[in-house]
KOLVO-858718 format. One line per field, with one value per atom (N, C-alpha, C): chain; atom name; x, y, z. Coordinates in steps of 0.2 Angstrom, whole numbers. Layout:
N
mol	[A, ...];
atom	[CA, ...];
c1	[X, ...];
c2	[Y, ...];
c3	[Z, ...];
end
This chain:
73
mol	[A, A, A, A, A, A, A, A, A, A, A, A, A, A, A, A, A, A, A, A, A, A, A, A, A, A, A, A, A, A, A, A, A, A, A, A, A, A, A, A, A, A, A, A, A, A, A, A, A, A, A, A, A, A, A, A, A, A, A, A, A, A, A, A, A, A, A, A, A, A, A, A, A, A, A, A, A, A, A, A, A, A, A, A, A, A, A, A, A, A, A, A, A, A, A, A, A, A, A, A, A, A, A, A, A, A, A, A, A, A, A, A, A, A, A, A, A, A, A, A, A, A, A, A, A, A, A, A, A, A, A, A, A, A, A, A, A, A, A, A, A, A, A, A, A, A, A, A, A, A, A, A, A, A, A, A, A, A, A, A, A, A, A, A, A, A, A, A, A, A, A, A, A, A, A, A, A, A, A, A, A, A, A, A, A, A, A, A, A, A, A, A, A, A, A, A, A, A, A, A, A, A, A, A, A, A, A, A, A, A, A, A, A, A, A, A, A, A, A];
atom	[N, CA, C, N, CA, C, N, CA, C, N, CA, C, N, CA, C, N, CA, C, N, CA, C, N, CA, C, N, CA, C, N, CA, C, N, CA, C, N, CA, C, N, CA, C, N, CA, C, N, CA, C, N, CA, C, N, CA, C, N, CA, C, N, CA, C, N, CA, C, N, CA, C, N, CA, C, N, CA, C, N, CA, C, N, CA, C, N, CA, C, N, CA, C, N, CA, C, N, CA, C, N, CA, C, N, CA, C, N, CA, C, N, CA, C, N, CA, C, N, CA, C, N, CA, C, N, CA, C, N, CA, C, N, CA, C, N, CA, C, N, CA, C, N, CA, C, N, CA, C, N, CA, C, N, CA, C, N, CA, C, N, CA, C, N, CA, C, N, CA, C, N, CA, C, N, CA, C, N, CA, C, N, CA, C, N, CA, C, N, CA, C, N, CA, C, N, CA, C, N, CA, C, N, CA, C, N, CA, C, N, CA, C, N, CA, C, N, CA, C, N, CA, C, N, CA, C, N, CA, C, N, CA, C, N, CA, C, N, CA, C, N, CA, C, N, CA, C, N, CA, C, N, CA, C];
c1	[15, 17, 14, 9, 8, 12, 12, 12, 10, 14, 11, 12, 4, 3, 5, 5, 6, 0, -8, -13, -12, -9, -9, -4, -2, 6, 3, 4, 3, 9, 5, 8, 8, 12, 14, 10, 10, 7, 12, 18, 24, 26, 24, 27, 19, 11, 5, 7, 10, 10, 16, 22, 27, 23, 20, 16, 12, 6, 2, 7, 12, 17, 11, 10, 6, 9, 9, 13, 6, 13, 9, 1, 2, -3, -10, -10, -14, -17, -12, -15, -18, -16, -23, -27, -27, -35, -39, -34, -40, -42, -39, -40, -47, -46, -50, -56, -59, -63, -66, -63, -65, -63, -62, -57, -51, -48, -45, -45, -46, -46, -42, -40, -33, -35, -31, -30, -25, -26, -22, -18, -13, -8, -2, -4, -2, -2, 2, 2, 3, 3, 4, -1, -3, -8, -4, -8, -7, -16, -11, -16, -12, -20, -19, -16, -12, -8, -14, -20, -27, -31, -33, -34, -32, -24, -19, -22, -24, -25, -33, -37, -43, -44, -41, -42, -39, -34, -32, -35, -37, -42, -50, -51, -57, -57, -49, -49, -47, -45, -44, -49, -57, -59, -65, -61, -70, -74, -73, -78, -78, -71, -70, -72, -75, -78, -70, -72, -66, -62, -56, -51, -53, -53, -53, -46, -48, -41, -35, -37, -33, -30, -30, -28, -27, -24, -21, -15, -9, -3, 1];
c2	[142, 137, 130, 128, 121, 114, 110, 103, 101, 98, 92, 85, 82, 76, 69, 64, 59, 59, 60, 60, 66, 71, 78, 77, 71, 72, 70, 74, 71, 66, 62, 56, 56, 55, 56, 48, 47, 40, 36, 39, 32, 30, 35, 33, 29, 30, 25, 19, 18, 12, 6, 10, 7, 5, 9, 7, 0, 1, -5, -11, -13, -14, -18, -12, -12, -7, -7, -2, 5, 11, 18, 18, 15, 13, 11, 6, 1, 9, 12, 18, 24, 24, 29, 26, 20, 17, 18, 17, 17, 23, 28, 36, 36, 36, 36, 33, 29, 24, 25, 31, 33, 29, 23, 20, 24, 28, 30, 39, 43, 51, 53, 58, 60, 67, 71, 79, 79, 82, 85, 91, 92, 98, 99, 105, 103, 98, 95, 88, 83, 85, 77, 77, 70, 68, 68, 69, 69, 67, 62, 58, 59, 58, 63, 54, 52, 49, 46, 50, 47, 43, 45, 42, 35, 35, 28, 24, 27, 24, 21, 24, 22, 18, 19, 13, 6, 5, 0, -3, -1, -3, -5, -2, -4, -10, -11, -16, -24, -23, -27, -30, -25, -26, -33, -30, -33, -29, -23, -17, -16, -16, -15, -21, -19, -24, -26, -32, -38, -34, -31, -30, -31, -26, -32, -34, -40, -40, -38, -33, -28, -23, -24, -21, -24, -34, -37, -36, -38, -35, -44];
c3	[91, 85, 87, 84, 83, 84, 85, 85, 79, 76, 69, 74, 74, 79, 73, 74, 68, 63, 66, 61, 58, 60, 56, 49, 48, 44, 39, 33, 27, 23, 20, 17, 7, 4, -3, -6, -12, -15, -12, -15, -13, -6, -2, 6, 6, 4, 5, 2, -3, -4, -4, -1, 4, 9, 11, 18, 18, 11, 11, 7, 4, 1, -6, -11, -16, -18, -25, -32, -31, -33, -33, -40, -44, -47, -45, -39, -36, -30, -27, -24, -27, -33, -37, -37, -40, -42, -37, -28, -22, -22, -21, -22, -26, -34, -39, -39, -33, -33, -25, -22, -17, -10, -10, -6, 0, -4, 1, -1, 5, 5, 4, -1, -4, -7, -5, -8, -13, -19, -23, -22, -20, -18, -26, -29, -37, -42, -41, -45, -43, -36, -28, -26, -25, -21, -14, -9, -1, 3, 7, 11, 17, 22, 29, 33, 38, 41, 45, 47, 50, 45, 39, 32, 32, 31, 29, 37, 40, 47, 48, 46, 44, 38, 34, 28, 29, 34, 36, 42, 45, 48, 45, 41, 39, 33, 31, 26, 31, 37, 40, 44, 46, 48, 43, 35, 30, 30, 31, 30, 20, 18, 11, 7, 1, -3, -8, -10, -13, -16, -18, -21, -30, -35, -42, -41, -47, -50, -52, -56, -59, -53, -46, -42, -36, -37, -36, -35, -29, -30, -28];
end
């Protein structure tokens, strides 16, 4: 039997955006606009806990291009 390591755990829209403290709304757009890597499992999006870990680094680093407006929080 396997180990689920932290990067292996998958993550729900609302636990991402608890996390970034942005509305589930603001976390599709990122999905939808390619920003953040995201699998559809039914009707749930799931983001790999390496992903939320890489996005965040990379938005901290200024690797991400400006935020719109509309995805202001």
């Amino acid at each position: 039997m396997c180990a689920i390591t932290m990067e292996d755990k998958e993550l729900t829209i609302t636990q991402v955006a608890y996390r970034l403290s942005v509305s589930e709304m603001t976390v599709k757009r990122r999905i939808d606009a390619g920003r953040i890597q995201a699998r559809k499992e039914g009707n749930e999006w799931r983001i790999k806990e390496s992903e939320l870990q890489r996005y965040i680094r990379s938005t901290e680093s200024g690797e991400m291009k400006a935020v719109r407006p509309e995805e202001e929080e």
